[in-house]
N, C-alpha and C positions, 0 to 999 in steps of 0.2 A: 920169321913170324909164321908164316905159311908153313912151312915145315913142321913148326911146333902142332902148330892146332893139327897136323896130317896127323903129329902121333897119337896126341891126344882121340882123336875119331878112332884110330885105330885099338887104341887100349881100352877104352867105354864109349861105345858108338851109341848105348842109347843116354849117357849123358850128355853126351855133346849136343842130341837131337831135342831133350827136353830143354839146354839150356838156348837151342836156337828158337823153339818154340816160345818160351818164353820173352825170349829178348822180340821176338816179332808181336807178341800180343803186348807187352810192357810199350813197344812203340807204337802201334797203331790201337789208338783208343776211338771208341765211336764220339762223337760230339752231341751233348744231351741237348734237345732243343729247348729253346729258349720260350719260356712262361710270358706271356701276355697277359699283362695288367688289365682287370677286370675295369672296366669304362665306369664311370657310376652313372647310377643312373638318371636319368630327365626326369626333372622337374615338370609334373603335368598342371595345368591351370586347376583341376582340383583338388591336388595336394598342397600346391602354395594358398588358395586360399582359405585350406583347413587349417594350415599352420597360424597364417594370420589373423585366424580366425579367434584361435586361440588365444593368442598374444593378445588379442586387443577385447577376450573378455575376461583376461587374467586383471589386466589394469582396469577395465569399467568397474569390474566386479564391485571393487570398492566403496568407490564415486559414486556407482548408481546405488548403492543401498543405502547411503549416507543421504542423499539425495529422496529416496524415498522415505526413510525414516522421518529426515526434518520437516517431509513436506506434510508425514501423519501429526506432527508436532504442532504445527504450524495451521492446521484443520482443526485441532482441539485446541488452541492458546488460547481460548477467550472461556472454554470452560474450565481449563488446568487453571490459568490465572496467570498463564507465561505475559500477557501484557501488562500485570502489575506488579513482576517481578523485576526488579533494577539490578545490572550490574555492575560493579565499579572495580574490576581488576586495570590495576594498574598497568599491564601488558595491555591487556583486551583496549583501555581508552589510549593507550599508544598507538593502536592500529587506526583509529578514529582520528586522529590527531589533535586528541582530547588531552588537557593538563588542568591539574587543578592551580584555580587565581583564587585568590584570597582576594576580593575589595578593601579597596582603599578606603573608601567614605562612607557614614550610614548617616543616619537622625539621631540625633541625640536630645532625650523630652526629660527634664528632671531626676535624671540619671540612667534613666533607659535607653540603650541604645536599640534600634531597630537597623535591621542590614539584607541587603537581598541580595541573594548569590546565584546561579546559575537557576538553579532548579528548587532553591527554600529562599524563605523568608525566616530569620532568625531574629529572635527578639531577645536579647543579650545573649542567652547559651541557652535558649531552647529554641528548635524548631518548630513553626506554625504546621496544624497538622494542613491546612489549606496555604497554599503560595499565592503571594498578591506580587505579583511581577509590576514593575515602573513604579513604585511610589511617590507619589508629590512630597508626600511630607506625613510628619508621624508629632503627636500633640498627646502630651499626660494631664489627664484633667483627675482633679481632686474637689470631692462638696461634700462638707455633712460627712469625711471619715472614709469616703467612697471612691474609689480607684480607678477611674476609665481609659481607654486607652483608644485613639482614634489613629488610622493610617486611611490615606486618603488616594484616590488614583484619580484620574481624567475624571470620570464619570460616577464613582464610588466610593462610598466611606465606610470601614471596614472596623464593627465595634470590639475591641479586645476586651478580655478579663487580664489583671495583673499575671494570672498564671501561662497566657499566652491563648486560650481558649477561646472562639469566636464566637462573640455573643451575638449579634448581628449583622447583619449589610444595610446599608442605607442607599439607595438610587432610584431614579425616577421621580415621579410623585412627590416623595420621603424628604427631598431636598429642596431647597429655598434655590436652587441654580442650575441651570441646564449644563452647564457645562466647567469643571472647576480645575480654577488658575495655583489655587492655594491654599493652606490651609495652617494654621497656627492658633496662639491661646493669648487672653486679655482678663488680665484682674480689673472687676470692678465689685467696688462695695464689700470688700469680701468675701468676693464670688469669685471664681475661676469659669470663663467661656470658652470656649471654641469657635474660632470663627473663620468661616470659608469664606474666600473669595471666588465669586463668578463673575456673573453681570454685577452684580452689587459684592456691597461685603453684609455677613450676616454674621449674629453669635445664636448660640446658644449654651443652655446648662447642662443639657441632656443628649442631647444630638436627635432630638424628639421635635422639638417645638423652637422655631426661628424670632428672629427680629433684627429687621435693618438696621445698622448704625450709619450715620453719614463721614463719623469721622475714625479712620480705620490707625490714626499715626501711635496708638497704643498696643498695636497690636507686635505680639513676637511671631513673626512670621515662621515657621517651619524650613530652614533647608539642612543642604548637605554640609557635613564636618569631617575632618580624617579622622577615622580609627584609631584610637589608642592601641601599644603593642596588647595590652588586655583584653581589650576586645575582638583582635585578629586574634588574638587565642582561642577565643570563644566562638570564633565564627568558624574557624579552619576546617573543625570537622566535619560541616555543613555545606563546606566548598568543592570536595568530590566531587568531580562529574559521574553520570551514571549512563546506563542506558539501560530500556527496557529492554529485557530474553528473548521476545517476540521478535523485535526487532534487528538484534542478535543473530539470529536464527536464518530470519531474510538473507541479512548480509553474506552470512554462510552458504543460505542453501544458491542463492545468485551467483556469490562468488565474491562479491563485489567488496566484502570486508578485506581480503588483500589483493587489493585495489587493480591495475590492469591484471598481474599472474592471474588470479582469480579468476576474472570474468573471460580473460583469455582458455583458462583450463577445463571451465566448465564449459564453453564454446570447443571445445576439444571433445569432453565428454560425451555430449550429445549427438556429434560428428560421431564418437565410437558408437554411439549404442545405433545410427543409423546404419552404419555400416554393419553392424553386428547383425540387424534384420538383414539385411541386402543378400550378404553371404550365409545364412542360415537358409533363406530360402533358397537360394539358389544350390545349395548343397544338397536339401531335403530334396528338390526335383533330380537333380540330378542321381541322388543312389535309388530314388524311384524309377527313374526313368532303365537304369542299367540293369536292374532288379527285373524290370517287364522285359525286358529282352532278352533276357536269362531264361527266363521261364518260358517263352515261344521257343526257344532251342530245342 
């Protein structure tokens, strides 16, 4: 072997020298030094609280103008007329845990029935434009071709037209009884009365002008009866619960209409928007403060 490579040197000496040159730079290669990953950088306390600053007026943003809309809302509801607006979505009185009830029982006077439901007073299938909540009792008086219609409460007697329209109120003074137990109708002479019991029992033609009777065992006294399926017919649509938009509005802008989340999340909100002040100022000092030290440089 040694031999060979002699002649070879000897036949082309300078190929032999370029192919040792080579073969010495082919093996000895330099070693490239090795890259150091760049550190990231520290998080200083006034970047992380810029960050979170952000975040947390990305999510107020919302809340708080909702917030402040329903509260301009809720400043004008009494001249817009948002308290005498009613609402009755069926979702919306789901969150209330509001359901429409149909009543079982009304009064029933010479085929009129009178019924009261949550929020109306319905007299066969119209609604009173005034609601007389607890009724004692409900009496059709008929004279001379004339149609009356009395509903009676604790302390008050409430004069109807056949069309449902209230012609008067009777209390105080007005009444023969301070305080009333009852109330029903009595034919005498071919007359049709009215007569309330208090302290005494009294009739009258009119519900104007009284007179005691001593013996009351004629009298059809007024009470409750169940409903026919026709007159739950008639009542149903009357049966909705509602609520006023005013009111509505409260529950929103509080929270309090979806019930703890709500008032939980608005208690969040207002935690954001304090914290939102906290780190605003203290950022606003801060690039003040870095800014005046910059400028004495």
């Amino acid at each position: 072997m040694n031999t060979q490579q002699a002649l070879r040197a000897e036949a082309d000496p300078k190929s032999f020298g370029n192919a040792k040159q080579t073969s010495a730079k082919a093996t000895i290669q330099p070693v490239a030094p090795m890259k150091k990953k760049m550190a990231a950088p520290k998080r200083n306390t006034s970047m992380l609280l810029r960050q979170w600053h952000q975040r947390l007026g990305i999510f107020a943003f919302i809340f708080m103008g909702w917030l402040g809309f329903s509260g301009i809302l809720l400043n004008q509801s009494v001249s817009m007329g948002l308290d005498a607006i009613r609402v009755g979505s069926t979702t919306l009185m789901s969150l209330y845990g509001l359901h429409t009830e149909i009543p079982e029982n009304g009064y029933l006077s010479d085929g009129h029935w009178l019924v009261t439901t949550t929020e109306n007073t319905v007299l066969d299938d119209i609604a009173l434009d005034r609601h007389i909540p607890s009724p004692l009792g409900f009496v059709d008086i008929v004279n001379n071709g004339e149609e009356l219609l009395f509903v009676a409460t604790n302390d008050k007697i409430t004069l109807l037209a056949p069309d449902g329209a209230v012609i008067e109120e009777l209390s105080g003074y007005m009444l023969p009884v301070g305080h009333i137990r009852g109330i029903g109708s009595i034919q005498q002479q071919d007359t049709s009365f009215l007569a309330l019991q208090g302290e005494g029992t009294y009739i009258s033609a009119d519900g104007l002008s009284w007179q005691a009777i001593e013996d009351d065992s004629g009298v059809n006294w007024s009470s409750l009866t169940p409903l026919t399926d026709a007159a739950k017919l008639d009542v149903e649509p009357y049966a909705h619960p509602t609520v006023a938009l005013e009111q509505v509005l409260i529950d929103m802008h509080s929270g309090r209409l979806f019930g703890s989340f709500g008032s939980t999340l608005i208690n969040f909100v207002g935690a954001a928007a304090v914290l939102l002040s906290i780190t605003g100022i203290w950022m606003t000092w801060r690039t003040n403060r870095m800014r005046n030290a910059r400028q004495k440089k």
